[in-house]
Every structure is written in structure tokens, then in C-alpha cells.
HTML snippet that shows the backbone in 3Dmol.js (N, CA, C, O; Angstrom):
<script src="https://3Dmol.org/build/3Dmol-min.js"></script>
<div id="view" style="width:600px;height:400px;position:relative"></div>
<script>
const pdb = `
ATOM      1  N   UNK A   1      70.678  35.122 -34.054  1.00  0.00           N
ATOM      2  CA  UNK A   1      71.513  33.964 -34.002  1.00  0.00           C
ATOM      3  C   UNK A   1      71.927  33.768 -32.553  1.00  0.00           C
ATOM      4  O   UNK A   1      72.467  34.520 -31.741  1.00  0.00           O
ATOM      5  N   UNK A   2      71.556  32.683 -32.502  1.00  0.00           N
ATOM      6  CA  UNK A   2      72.030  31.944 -30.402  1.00  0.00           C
ATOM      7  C   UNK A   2      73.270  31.535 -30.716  1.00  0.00           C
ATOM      8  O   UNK A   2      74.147  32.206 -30.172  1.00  0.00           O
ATOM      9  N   UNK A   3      73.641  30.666 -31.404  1.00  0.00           N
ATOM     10  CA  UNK A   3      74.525  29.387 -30.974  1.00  0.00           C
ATOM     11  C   UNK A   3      75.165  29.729 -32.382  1.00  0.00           C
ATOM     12  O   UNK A   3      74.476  30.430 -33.124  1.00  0.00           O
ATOM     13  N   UNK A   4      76.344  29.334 -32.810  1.00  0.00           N
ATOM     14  CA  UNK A   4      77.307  28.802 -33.719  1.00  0.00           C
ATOM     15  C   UNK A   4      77.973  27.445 -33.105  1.00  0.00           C
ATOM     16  O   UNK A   4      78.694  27.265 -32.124  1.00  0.00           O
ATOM     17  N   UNK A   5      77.390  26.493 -34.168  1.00  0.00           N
ATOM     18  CA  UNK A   5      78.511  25.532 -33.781  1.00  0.00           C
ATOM     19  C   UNK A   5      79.483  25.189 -35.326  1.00  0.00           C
ATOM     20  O   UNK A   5      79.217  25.556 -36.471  1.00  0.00           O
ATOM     21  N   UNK A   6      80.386  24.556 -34.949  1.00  0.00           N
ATOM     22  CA  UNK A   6      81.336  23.977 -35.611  1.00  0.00           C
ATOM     23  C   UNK A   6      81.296  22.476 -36.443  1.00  0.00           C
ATOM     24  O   UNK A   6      81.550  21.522 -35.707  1.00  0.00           O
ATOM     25  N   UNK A   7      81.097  22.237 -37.448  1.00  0.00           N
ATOM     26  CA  UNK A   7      80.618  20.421 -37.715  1.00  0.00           C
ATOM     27  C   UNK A   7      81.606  20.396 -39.103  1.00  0.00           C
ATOM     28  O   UNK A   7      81.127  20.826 -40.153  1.00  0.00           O
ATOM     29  N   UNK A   8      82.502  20.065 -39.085  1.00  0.00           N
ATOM     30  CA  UNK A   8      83.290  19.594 -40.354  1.00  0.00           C
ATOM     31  C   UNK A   8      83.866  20.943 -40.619  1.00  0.00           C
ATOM     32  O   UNK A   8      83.582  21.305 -41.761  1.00  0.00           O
ATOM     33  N   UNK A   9      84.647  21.896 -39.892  1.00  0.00           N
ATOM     34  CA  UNK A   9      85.261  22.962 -40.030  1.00  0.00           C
ATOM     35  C   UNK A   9      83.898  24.146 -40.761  1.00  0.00           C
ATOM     36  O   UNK A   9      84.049  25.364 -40.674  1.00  0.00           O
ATOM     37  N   UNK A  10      82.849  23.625 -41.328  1.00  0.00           N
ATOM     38  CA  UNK A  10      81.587  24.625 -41.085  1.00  0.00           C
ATOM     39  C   UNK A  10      80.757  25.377 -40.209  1.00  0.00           C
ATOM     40  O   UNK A  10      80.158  24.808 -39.296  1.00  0.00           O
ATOM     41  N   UNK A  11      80.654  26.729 -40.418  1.00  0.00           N
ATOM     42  CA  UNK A  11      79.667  26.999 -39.239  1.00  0.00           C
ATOM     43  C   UNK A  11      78.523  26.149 -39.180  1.00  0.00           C
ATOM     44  O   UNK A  11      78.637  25.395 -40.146  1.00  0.00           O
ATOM     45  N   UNK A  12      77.445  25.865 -38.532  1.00  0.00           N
ATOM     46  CA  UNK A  12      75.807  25.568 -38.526  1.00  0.00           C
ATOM     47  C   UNK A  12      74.702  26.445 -37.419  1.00  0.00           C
ATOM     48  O   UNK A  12      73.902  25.939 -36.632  1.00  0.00           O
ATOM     49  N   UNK A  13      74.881  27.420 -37.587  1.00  0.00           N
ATOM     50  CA  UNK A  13      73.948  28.392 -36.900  1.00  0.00           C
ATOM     51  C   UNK A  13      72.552  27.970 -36.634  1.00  0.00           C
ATOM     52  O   UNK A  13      71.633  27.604 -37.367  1.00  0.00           O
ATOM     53  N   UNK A  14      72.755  28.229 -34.646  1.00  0.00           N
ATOM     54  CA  UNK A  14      71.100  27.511 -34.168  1.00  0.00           C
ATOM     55  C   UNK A  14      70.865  29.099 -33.724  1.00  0.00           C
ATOM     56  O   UNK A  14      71.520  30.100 -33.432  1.00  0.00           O
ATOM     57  N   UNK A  15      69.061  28.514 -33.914  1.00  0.00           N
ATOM     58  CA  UNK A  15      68.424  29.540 -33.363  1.00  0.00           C
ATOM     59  C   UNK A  15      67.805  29.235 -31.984  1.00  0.00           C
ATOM     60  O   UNK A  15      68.330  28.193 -31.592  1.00  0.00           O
ATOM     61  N   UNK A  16      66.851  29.724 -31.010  1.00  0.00           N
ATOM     62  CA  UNK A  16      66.537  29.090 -30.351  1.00  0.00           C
ATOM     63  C   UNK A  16      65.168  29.992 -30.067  1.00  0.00           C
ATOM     64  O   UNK A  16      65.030  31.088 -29.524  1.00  0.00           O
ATOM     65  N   UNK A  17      64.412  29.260 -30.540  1.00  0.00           N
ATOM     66  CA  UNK A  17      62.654  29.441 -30.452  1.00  0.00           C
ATOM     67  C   UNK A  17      61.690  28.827 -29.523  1.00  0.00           C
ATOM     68  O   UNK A  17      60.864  28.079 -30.045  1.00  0.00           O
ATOM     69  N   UNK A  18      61.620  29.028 -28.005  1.00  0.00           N
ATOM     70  CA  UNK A  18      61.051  27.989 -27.070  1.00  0.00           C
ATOM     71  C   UNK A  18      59.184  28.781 -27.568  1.00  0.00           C
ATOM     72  O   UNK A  18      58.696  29.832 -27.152  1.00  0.00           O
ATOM     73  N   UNK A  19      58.678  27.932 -28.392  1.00  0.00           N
ATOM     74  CA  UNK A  19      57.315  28.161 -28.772  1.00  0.00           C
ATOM     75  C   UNK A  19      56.725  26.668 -29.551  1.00  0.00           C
ATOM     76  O   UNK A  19      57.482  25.756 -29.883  1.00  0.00           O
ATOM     77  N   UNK A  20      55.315  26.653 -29.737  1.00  0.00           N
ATOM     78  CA  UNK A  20      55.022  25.343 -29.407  1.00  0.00           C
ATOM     79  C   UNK A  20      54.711  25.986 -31.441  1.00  0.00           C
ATOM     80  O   UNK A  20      55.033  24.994 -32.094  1.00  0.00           O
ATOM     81  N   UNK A  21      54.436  26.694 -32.076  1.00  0.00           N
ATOM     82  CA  UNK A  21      54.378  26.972 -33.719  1.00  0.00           C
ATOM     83  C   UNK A  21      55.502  27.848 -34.139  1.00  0.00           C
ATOM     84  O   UNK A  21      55.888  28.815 -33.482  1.00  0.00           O
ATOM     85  N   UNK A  22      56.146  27.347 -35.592  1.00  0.00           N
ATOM     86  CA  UNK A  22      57.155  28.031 -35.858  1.00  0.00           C
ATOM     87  C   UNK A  22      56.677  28.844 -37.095  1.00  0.00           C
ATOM     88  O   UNK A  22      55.830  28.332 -37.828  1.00  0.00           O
ATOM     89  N   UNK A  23      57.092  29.885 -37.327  1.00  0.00           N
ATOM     90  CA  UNK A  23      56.222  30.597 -38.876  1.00  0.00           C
ATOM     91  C   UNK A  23      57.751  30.535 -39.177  1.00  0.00           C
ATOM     92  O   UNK A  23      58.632  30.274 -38.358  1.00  0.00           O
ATOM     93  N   UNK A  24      57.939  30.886 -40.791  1.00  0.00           N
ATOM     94  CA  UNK A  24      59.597  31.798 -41.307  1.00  0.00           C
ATOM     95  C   UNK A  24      60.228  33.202 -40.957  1.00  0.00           C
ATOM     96  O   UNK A  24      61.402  33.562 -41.045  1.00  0.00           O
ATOM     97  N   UNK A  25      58.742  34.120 -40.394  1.00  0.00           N
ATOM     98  CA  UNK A  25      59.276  35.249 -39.759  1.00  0.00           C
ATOM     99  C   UNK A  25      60.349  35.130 -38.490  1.00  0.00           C
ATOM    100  O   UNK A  25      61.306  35.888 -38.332  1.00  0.00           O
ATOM    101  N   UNK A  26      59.926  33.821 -37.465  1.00  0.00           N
ATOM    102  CA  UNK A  26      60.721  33.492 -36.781  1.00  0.00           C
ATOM    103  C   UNK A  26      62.299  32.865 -37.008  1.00  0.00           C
ATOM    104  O   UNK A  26      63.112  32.546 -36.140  1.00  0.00           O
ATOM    105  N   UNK A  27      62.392  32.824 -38.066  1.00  0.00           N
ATOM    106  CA  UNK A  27      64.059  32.294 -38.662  1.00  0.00           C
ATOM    107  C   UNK A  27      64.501  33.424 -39.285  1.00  0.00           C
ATOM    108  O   UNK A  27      65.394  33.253 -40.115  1.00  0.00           O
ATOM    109  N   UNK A  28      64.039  34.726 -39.069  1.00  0.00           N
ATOM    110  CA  UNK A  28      64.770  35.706 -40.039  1.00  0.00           C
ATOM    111  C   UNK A  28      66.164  36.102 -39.717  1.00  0.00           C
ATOM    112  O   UNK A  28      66.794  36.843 -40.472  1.00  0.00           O
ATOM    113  N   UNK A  29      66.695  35.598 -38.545  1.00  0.00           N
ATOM    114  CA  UNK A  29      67.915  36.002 -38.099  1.00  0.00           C
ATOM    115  C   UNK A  29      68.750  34.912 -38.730  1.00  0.00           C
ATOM    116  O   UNK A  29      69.698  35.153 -39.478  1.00  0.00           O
ATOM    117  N   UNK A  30      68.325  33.628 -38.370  1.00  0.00           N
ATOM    118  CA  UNK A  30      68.960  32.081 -39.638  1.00  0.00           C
ATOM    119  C   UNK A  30      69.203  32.558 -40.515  1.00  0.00           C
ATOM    120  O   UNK A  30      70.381  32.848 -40.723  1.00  0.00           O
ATOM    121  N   UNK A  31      67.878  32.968 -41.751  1.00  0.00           N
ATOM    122  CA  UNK A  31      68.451  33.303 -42.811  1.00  0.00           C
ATOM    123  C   UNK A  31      69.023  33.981 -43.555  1.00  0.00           C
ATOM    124  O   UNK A  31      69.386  33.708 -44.699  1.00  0.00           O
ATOM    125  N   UNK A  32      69.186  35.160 -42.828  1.00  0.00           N
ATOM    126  CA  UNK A  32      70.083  36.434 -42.748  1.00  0.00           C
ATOM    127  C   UNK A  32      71.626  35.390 -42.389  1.00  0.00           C
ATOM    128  O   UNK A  32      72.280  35.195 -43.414  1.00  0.00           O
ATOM    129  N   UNK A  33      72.010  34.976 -41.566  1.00  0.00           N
ATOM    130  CA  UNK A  33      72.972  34.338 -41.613  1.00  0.00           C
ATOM    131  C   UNK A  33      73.657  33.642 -42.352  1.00  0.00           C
ATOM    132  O   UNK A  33      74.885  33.588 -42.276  1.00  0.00           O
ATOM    133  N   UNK A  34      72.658  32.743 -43.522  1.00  0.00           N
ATOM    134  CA  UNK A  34      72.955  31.427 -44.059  1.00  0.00           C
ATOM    135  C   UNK A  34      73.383  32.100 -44.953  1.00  0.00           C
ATOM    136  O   UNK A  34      74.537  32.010 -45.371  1.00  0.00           O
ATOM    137  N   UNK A  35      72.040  33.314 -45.627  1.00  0.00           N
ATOM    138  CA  UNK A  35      72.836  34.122 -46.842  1.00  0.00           C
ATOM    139  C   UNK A  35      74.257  34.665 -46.880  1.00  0.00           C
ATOM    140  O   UNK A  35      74.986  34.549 -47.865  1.00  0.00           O
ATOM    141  N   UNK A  36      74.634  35.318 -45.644  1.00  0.00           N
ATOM    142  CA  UNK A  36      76.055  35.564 -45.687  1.00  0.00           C
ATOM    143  C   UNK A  36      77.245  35.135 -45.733  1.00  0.00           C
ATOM    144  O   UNK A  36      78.268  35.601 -46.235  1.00  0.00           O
ATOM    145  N   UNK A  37      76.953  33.888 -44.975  1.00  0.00           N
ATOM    146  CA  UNK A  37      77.939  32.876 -45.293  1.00  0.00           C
ATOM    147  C   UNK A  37      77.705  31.673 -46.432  1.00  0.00           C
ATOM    148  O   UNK A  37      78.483  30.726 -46.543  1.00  0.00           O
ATOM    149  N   UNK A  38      76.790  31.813 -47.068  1.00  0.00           N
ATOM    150  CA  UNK A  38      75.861  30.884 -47.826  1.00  0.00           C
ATOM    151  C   UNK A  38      76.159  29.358 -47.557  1.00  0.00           C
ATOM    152  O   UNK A  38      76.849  28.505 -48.115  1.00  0.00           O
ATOM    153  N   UNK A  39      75.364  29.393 -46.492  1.00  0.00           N
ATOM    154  CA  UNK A  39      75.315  28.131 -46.000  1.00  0.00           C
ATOM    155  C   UNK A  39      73.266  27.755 -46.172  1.00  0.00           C
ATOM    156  O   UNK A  39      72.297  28.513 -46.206  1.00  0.00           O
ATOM    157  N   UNK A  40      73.371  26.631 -46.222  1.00  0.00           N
ATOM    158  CA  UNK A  40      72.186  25.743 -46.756  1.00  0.00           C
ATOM    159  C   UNK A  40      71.352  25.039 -45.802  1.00  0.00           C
ATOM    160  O   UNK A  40      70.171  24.810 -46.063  1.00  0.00           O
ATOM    161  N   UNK A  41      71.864  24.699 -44.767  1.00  0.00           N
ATOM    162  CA  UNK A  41      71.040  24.944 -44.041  1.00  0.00           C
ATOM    163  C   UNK A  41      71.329  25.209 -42.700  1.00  0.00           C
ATOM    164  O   UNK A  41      72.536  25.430 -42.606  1.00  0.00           O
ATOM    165  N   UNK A  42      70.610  25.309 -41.327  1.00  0.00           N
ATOM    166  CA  UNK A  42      70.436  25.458 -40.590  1.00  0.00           C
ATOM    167  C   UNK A  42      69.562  24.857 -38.893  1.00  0.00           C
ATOM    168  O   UNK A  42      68.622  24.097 -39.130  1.00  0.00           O
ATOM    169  N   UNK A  43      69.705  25.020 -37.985  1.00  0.00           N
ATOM    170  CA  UNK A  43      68.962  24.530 -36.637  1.00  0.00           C
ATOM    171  C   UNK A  43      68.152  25.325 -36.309  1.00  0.00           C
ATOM    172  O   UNK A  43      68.367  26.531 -36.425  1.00  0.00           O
ATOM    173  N   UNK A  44      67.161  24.891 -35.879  1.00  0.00           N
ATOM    174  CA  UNK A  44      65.545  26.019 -35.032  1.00  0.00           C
ATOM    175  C   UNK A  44      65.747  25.432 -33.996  1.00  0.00           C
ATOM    176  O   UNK A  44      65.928  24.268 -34.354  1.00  0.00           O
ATOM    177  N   UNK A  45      65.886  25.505 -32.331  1.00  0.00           N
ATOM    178  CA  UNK A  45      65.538  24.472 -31.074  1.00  0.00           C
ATOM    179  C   UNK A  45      64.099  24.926 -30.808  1.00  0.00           C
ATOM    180  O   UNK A  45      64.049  26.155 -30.841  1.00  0.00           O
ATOM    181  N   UNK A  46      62.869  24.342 -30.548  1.00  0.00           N
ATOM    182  CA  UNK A  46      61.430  24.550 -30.502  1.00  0.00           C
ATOM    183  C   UNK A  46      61.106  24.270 -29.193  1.00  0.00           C
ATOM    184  O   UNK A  46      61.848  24.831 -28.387  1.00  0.00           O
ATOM    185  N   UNK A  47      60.391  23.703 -28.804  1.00  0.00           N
ATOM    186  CA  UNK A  47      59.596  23.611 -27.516  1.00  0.00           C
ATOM    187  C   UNK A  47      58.951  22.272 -27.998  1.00  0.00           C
ATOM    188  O   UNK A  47      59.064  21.152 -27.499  1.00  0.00           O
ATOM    189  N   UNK A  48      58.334  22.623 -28.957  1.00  0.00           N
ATOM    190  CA  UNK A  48      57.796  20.587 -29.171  1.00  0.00           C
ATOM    191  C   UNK A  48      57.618  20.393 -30.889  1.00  0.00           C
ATOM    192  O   UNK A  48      57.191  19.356 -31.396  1.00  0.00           O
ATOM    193  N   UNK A  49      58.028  21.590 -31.647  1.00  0.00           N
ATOM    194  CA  UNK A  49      57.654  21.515 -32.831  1.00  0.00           C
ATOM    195  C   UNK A  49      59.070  20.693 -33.535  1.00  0.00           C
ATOM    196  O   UNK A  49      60.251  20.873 -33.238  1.00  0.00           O
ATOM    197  N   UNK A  50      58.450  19.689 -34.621  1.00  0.00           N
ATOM    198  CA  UNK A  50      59.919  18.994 -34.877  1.00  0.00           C
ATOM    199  C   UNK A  50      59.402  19.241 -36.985  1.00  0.00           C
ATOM    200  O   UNK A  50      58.247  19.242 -37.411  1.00  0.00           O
ATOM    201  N   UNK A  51      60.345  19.366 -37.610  1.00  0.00           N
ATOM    202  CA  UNK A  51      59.981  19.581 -39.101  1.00  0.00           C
ATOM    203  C   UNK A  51      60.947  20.384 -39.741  1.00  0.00           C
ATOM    204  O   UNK A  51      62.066  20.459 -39.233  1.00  0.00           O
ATOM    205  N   UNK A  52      60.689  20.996 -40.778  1.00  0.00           N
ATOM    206  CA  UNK A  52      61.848  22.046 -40.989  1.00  0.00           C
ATOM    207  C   UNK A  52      60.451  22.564 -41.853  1.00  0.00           C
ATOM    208  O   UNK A  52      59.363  22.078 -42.162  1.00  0.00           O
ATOM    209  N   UNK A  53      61.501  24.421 -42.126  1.00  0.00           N
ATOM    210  CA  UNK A  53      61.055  24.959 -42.842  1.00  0.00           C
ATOM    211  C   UNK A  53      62.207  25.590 -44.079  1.00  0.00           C
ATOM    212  O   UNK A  53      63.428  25.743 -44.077  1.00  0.00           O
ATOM    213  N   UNK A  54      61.113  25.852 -45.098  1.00  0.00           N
ATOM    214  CA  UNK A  54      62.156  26.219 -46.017  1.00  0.00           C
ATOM    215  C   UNK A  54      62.217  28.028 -46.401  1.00  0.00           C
ATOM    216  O   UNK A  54      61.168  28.622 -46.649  1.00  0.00           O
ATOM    217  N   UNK A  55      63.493  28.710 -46.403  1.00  0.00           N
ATOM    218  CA  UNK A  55      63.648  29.585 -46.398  1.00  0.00           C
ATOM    219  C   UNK A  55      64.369  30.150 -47.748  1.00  0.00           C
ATOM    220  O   UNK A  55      64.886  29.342 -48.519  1.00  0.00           O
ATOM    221  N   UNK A  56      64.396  31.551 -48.024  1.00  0.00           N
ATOM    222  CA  UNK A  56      64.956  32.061 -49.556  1.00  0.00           C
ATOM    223  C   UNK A  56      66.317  31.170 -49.353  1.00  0.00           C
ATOM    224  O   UNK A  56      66.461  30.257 -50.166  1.00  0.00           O
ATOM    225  N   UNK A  57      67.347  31.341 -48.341  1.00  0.00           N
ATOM    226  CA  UNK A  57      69.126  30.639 -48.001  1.00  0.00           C
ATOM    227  C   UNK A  57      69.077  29.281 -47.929  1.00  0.00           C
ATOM    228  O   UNK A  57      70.178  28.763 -48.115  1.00  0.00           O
ATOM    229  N   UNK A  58      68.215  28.555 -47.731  1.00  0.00           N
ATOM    230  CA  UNK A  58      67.838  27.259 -47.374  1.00  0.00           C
ATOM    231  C   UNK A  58      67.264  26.538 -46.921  1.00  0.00           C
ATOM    232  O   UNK A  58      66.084  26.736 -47.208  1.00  0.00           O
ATOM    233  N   UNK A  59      67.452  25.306 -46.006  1.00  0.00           N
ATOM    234  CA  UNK A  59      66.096  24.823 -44.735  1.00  0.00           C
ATOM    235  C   UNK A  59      67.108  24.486 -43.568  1.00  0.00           C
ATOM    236  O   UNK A  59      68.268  24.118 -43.378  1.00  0.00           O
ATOM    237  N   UNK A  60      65.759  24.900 -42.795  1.00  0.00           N
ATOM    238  CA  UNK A  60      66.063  24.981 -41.458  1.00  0.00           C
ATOM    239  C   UNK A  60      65.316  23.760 -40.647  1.00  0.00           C
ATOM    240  O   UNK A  60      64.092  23.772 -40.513  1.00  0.00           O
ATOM    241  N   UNK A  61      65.911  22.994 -40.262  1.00  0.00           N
ATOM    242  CA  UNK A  61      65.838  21.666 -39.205  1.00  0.00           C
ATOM    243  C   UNK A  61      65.072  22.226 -37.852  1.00  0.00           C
ATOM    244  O   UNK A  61      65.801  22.686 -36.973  1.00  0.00           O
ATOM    245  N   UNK A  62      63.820  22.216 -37.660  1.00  0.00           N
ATOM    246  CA  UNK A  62      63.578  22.591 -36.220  1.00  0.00           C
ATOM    247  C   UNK A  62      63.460  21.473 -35.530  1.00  0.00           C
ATOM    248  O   UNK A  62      62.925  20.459 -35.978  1.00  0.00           O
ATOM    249  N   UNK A  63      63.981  21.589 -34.328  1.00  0.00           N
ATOM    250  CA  UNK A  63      64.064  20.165 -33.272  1.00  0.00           C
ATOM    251  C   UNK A  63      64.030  20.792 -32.250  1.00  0.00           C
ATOM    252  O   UNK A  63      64.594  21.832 -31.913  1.00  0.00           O
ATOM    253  N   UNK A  64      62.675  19.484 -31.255  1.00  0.00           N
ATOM    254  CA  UNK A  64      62.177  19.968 -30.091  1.00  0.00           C
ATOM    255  C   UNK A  64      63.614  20.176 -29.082  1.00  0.00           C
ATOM    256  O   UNK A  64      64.419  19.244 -29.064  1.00  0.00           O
ATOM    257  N   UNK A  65      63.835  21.161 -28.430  1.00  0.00           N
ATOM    258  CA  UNK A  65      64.659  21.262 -26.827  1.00  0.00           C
ATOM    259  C   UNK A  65      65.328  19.849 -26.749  1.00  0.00           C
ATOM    260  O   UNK A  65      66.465  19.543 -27.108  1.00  0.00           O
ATOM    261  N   UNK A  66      64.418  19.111 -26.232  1.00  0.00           N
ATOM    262  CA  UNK A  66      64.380  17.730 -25.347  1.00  0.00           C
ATOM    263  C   UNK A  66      65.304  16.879 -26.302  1.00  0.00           C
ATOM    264  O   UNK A  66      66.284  16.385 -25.746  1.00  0.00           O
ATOM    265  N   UNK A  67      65.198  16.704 -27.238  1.00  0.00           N
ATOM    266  CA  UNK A  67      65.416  15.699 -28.829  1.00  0.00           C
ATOM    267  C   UNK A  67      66.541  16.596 -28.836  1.00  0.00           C
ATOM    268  O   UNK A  67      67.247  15.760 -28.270  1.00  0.00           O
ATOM    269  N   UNK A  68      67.266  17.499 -28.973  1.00  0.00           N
ATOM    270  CA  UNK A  68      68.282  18.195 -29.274  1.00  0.00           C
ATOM    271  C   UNK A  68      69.643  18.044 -27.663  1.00  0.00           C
ATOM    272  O   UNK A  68      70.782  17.580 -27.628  1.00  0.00           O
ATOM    273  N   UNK A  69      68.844  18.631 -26.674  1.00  0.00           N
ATOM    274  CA  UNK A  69      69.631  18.028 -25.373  1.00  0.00           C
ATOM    275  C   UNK A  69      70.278  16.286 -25.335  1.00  0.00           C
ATOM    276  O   UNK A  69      71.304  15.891 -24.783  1.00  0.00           O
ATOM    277  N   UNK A  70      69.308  15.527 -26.091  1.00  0.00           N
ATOM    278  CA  UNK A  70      69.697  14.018 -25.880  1.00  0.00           C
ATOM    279  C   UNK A  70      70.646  13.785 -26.538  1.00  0.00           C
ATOM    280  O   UNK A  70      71.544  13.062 -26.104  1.00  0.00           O
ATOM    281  N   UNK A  71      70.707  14.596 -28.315  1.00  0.00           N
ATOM    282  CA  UNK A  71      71.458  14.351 -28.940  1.00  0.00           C
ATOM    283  C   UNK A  71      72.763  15.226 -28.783  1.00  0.00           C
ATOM    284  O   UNK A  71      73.770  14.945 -29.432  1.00  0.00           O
ATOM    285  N   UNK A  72      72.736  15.962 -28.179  1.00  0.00           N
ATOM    286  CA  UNK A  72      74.024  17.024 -27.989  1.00  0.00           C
ATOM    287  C   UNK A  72      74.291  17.793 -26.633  1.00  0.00           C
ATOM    288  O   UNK A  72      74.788  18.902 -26.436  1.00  0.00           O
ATOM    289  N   UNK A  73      73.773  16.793 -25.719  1.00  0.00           N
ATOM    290  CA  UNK A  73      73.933  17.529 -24.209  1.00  0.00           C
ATOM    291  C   UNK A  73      75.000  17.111 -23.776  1.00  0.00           C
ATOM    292  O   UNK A  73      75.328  17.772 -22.790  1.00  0.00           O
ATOM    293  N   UNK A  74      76.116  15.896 -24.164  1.00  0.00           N
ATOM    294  CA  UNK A  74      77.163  15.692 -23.414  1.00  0.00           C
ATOM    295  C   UNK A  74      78.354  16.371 -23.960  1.00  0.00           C
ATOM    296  O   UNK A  74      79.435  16.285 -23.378  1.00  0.00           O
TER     297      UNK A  74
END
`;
const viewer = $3Dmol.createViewer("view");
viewer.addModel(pdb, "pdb");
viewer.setStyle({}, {cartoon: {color: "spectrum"}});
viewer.zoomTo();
viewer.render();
</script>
């Protein structure tokens, strides 16, 4: 787990994966997370991969770097 942020008094735990393919082995720290707090879903930051994947805790939103900076860099 990289990042915790805060969105409606919820955690939303990002990961941060700078790789151009994402497998689910790479979210095992996400979903180790989501389960504990059982939260549903989650952030991947990628390198250019944009999609989600779905995991046993939930799905995970992966969004490229670039697309994620625009929307949350200020």
C-alpha cells in the first residue's frame, strides 16, 4: 500500500504500479487491505494501463500516472 486517501470520511487505498501490464499478483497488497477494512474497491496508478481488475475484496480501478496527476494533482 502507497497512498491512503480520504473520500467521504472512507479510506481508498492506491497502489502504485509504474508498468505498462497489470496481473492480480500485482494488487496483492490492495487486497490484503480492502479485506481488512472491507472496503470494495480500490486505485492501481499504471504507466499506461487504464481498466480495472477484479479481486477476492473487490475491484480495483487502474489509471494511467498521467490521467490520475490531471485529475488529482492540484
Amino acid at each position: 500500500m502507497d497512498i491512503i486517501k480520504v473520500k467521504d470520511s472512507q479510506p481508498v487505498p492506491i497502489e502504485i504500479k509504474y508498468r505498462s501490464s497489470i496481473h492480480k499478483r500485482d494488487a496483492r497488497g490492495l487486497n490484503s487491505f480492502m479485506k481488512k477494512y472491507s472496503l470494495s474497491r480500490g486505485t492501481m496508478i499504471t504507466r499506461d494501463f487504464e481498466g480495472s481488475v477484479q479481486l477476492t475484496a473487490g475491484t480495483v480501478d487502474c489509471v494511467p500516472y498521467w490521467k490520475f496527476l490531471a485529475q488529482y494533482g492540484e
